[in-house]
VEXDREN-2710 file (C-alpha; in Angstrom, 1 decimal):
% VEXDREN-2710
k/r/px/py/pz
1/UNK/-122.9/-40.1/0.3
2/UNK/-125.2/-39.2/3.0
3/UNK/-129.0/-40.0/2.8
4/UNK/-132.1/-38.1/1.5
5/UNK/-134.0/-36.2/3.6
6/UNK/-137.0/-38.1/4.7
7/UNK/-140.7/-36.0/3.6
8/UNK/-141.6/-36.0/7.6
9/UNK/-138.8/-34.5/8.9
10/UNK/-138.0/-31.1/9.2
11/UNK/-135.8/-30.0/6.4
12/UNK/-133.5/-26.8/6.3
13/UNK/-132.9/-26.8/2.3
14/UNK/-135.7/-26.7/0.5
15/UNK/-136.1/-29.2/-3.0
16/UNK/-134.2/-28.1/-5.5
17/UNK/-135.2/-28.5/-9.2
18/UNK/-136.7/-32.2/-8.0
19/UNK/-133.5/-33.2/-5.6
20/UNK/-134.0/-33.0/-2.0
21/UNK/-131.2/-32.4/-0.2
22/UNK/-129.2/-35.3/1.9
23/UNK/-127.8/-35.1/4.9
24/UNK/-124.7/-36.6/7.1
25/UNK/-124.8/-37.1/10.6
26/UNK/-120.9/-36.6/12.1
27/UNK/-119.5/-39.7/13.9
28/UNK/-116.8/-38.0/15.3
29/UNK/-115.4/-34.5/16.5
30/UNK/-112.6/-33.1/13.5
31/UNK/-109.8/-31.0/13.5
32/UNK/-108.8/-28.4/10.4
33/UNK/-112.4/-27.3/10.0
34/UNK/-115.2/-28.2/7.7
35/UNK/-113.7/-28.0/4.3
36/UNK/-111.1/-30.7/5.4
37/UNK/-113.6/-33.0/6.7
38/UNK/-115.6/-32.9/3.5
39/UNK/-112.7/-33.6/1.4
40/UNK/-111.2/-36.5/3.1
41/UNK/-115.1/-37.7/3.7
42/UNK/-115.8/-37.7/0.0
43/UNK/-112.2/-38.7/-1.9
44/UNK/-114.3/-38.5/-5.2
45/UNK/-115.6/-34.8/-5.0
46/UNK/-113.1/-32.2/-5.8
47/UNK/-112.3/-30.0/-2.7
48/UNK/-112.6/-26.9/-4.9
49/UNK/-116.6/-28.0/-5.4
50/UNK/-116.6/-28.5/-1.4
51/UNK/-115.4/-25.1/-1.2
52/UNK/-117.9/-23.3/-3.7
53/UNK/-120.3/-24.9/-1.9
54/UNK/-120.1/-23.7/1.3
55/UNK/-119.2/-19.9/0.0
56/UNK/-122.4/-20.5/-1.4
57/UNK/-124.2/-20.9/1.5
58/UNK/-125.2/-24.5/0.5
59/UNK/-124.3/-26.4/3.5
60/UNK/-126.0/-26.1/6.0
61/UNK/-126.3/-27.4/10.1
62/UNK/-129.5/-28.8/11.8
63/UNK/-130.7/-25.2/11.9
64/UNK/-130.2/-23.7/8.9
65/UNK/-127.3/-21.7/9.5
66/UNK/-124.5/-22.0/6.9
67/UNK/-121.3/-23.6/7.6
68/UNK/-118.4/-22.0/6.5
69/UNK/-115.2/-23.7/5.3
70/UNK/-113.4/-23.3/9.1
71/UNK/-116.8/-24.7/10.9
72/UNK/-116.0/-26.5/13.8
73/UNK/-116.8/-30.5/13.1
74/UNK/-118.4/-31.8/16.2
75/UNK/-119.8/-35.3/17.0
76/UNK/-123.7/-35.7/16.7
77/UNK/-123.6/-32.5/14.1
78/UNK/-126.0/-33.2/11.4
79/UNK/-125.3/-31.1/7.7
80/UNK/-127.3/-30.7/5.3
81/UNK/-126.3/-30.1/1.2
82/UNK/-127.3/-30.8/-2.1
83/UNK/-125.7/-33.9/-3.9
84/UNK/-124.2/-32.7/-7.6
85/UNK/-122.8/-35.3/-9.7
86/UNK/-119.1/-34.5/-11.1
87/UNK/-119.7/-34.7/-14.2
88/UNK/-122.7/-34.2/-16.6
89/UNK/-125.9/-36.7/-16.2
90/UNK/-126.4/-38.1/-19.7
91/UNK/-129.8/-38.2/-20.3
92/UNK/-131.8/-41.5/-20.5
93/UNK/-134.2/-41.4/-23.8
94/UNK/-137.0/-43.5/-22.0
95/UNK/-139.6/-42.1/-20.4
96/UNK/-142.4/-43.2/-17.6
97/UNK/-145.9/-43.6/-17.7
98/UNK/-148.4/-42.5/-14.7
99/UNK/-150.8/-45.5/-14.2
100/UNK/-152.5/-44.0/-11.4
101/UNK/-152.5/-41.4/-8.7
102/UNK/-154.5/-40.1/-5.8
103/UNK/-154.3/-38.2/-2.7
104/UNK/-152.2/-40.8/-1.1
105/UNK/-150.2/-43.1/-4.1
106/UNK/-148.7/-42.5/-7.1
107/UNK/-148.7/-45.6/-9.3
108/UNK/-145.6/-45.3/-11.9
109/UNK/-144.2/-47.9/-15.3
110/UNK/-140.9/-47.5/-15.1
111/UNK/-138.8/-48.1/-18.6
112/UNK/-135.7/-50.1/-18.7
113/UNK/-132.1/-47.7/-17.5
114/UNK/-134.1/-45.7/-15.4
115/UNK/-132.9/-45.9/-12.3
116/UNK/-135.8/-45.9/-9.4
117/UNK/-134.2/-43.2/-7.2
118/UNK/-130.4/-41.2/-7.1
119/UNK/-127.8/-43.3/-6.9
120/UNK/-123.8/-43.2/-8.2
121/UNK/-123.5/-41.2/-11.7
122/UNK/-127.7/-41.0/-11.8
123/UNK/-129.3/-38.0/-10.0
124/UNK/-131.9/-36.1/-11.7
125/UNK/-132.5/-38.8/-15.0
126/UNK/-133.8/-41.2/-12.3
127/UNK/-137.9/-41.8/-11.4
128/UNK/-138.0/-40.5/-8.4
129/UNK/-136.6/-37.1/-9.6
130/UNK/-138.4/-37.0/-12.9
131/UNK/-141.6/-37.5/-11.3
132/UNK/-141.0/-34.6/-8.1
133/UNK/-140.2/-32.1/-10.9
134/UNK/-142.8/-33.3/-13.5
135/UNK/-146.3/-33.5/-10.9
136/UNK/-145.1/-31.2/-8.3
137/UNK/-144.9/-33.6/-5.7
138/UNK/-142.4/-32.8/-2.8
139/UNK/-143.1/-35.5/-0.8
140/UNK/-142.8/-38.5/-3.3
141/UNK/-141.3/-41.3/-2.2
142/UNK/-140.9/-44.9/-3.4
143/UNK/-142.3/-47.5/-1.2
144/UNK/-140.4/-50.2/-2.7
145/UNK/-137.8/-50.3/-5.8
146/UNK/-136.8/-51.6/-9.3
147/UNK/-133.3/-52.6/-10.1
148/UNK/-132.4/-50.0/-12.9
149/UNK/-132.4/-52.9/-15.4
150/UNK/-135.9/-54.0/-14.8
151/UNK/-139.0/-52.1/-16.1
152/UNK/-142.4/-52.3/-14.8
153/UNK/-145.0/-51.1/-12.1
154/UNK/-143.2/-49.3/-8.8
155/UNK/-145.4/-47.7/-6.0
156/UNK/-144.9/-44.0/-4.5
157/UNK/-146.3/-42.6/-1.6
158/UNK/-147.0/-38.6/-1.7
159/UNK/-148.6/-38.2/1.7
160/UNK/-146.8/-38.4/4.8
161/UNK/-149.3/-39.1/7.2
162/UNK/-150.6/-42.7/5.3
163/UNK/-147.4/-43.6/4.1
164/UNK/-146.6/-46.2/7.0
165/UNK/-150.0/-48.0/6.3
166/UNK/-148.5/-48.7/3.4
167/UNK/-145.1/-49.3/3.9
168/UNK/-146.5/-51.8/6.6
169/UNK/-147.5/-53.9/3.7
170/UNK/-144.1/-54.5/2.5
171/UNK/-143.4/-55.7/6.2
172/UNK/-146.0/-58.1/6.2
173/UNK/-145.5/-59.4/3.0
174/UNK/-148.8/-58.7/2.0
175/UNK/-148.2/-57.3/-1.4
176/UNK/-148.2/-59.7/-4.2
177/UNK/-146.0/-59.0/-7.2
178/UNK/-146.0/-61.1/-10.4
179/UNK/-143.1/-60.5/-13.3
180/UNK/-142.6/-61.9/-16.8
181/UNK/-139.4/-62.5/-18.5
182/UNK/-138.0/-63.8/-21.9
183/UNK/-135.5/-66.9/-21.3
184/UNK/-134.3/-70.3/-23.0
185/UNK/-136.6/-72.8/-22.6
186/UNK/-136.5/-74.9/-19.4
187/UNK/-136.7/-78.7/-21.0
188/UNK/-138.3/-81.0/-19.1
189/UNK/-140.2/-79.2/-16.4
190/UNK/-143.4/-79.7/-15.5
191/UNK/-145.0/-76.3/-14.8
192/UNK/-145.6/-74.3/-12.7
193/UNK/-143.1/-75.4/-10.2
194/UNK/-141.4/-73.6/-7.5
195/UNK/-137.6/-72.9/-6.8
196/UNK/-135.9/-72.2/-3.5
197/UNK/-131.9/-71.5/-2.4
198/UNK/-130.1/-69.5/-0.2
199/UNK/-128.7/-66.6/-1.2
200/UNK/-126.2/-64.0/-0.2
201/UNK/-124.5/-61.5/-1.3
202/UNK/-121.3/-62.3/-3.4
203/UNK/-117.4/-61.0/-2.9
204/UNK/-118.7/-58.3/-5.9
205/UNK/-120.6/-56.2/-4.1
206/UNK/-123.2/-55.7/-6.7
207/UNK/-124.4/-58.9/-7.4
208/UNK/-125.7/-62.5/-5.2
209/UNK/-124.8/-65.8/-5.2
210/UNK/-126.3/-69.3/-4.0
211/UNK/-124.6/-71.2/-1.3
212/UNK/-125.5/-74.6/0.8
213/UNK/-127.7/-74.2/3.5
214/UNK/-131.1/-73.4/4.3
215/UNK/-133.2/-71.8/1.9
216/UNK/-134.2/-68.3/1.9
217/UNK/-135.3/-67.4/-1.3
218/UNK/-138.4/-68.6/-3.3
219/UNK/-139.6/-68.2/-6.9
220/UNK/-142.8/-69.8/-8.5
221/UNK/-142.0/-70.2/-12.3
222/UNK/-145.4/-70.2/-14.5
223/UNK/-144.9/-70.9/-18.3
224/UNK/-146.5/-68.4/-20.8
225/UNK/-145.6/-69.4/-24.3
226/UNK/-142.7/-70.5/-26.3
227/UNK/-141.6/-69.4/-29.5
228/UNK/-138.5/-71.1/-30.9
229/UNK/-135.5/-70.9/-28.8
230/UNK/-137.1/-68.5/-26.2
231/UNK/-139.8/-68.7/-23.8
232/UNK/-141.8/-65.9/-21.9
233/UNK/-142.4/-66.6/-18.0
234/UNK/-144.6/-65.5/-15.3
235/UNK/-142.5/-65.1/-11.8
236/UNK/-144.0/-65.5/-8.6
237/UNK/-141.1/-63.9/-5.9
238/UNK/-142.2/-65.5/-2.5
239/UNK/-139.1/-63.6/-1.0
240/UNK/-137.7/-60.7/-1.9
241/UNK/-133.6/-61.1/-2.0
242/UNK/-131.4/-58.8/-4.0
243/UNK/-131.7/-60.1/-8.0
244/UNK/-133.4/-62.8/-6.9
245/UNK/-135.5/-63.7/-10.1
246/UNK/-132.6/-63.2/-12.0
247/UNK/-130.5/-65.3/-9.9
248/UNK/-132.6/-68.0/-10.0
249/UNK/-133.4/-68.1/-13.7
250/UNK/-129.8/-68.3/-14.0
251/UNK/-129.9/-71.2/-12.0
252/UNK/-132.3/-72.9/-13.6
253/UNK/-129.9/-72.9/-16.9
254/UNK/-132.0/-70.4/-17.9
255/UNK/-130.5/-66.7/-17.8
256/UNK/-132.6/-64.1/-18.5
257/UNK/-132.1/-62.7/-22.2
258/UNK/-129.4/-59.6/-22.0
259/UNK/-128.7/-60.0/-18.0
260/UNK/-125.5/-58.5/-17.4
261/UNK/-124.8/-59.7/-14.3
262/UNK/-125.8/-63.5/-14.3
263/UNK/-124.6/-65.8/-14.9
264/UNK/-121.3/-63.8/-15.4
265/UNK/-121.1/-59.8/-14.0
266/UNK/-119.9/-58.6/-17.4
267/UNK/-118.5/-55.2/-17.7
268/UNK/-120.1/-51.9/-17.2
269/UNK/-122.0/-51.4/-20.8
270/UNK/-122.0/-47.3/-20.0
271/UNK/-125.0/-45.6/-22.0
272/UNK/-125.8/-48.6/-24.1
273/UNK/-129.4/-48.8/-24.2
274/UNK/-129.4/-51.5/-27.1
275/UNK/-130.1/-54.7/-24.7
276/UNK/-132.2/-54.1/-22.4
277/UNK/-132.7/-56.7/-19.4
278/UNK/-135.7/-58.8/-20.7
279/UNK/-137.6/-58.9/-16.9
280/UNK/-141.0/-56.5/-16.1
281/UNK/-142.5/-55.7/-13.0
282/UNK/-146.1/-56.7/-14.7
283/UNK/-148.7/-56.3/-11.6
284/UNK/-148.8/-55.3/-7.9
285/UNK/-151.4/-56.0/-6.0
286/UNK/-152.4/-55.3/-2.7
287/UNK/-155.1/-54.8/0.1
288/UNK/-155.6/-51.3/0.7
289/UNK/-154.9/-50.4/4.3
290/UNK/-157.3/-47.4/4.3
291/UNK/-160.2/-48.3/2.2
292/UNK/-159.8/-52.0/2.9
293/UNK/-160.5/-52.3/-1.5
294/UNK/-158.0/-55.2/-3.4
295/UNK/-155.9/-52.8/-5.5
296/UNK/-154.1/-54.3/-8.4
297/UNK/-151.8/-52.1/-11.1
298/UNK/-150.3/-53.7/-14.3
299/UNK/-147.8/-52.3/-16.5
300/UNK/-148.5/-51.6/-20.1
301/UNK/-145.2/-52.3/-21.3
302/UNK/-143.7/-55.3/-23.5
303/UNK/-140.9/-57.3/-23.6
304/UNK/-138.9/-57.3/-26.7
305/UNK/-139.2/-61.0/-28.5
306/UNK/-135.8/-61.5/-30.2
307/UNK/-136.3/-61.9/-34.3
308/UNK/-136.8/-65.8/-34.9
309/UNK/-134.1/-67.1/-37.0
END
């Protein structure tokens, strides 16, 4: 659906119970008025909720002003609404830790399900949502994300005005992330060593594959320990493709423990939060652009160690 509203931009729809509203810029000028267009935009919402909507006075143009259901649609028209899910948001029974905050960041541990920000059937039981409503914090924003799979450290920006300093860092690929993950032993390596491919994404939308051809994507792989018939590893991304540590591992011959998706996309395991994906985001670290200070933030979560047989 459309995108969020971004914190430094003006915004006619205030935040509602932690969701800002999106908005939809209009490609092209429509006949049959705004309730049509809405319903043949979005096949998946019922035109009855398009309808309640606007009698409610919940869309809205660049201005404010509510749009009714026979609006005119014009080209370059921007609308503003509220995204509502179709049916109820099942709640995820995990919760987030604050590992740091101050005027400018807010340094979260995600759990495992959570989702980083709203996406598909996850609106308000994702982190971004939980912690606008929780800390008050209408301008939260991540500046990079987690898979919802993956648990660990994700940094948020609260304050407009700094938050390209940091995003910058992203850009330069000055920030320095380390994970760990639980995996079959990788028989005669030497360690650490480091892994490259190319990678792109596959026919499924959802998930990558490697192909011949120059490589884009790097991995340093550190051993930890072993115990029996698993291994915990320490994973140094040099790149940052889409599921690219668990891509690699894979690879390797060495799938992370209760991946999903690799080596084979299995299907959709619903509200099953028995498995989770054995991967954490342990420690981000980074120069500060303002104070010039190494920064470093480590999650306080574990990984589950299957029971040794």
């Amino acid at each position: 659906m459309g995108r969020q509203a971004e914190a430094n931009a003006y915004v006619p729809l205030p935040i509602r119970d932690g969701v800002s509203p999106s908005y939809l810029w209009l490609a092209e000028t429509r006949a049959g008025g705004m309730l049509r267009f809405l319903a043949e935009r979005f096949p998946d919402v019922a035109p009855a909720s398009w309808a309640a909507r606007l009698e409610r006075g919940e869309i809205v143009d660049a201005r404010g002003q509510p749009l009714r259901a026979d609006s005119h649609v014009r080209q370059g028209m921007r609308i503003w609404y509220y995204r509502e899910l179709e049916r109820p948001e099942a709640p995820i029974p995990f919760e987030e830790q604050v590992l740091f905050q101050d005027e400018h960041l807010l340094i979260a541990d995600k759990p495992h399900f959570l989702p980083t920000i709203p996406t598909g059937r996850f609106l308000k039981e994702t982190l971004l949502v939980r912690l606008k409503r929780r800390h008050d914090l209408p301008h939260l924003t991540p500046i990079h994300r987690l898979d919802r799979e993956t648990a660990g450290v994700v940094i948020f920006s609260h304050n407009p005005a700094t938050r390209g300093a940091y995003q910058s860092l992203f850009q330069k690929r000055a920030v320095r992330k380390v994970y760990e993950a639980l995996a079959a032993p990788l028989e005669g390596r030497s360690f650490p060593f480091t892994y490259r491919s190319r990678m792109v994404d596959a026919e499924q939308f959802f998930v990558s594959e490697e192909v011949a051809g120059e490589p884009n994507s790097e991995t340093l792989v550190e051993l930890i320990e072993r115990r029996g018939a698993v291994a915990r590893y320490r994973l140094h991304p040099h790149t940052g493709r889409k599921h690219q540590l668990r891509l690699h591992m894979s690879a390797l011959g060495a799938p992370i423990l209760n991946d999903a998706f690799y080596p084979v996309a299995l299907p959709c395991k619903g509200d099953d939060f028995s498995a989770p994906l054995q991967l954490l985001a342990r420690t981000v670290s980074f120069p500060d652009p303002l104070s010039g200070r190494e920064r470093s933030f480590s999650s306080e979560r574990a990984l589950d160690w299957p029971a040794l047989k």
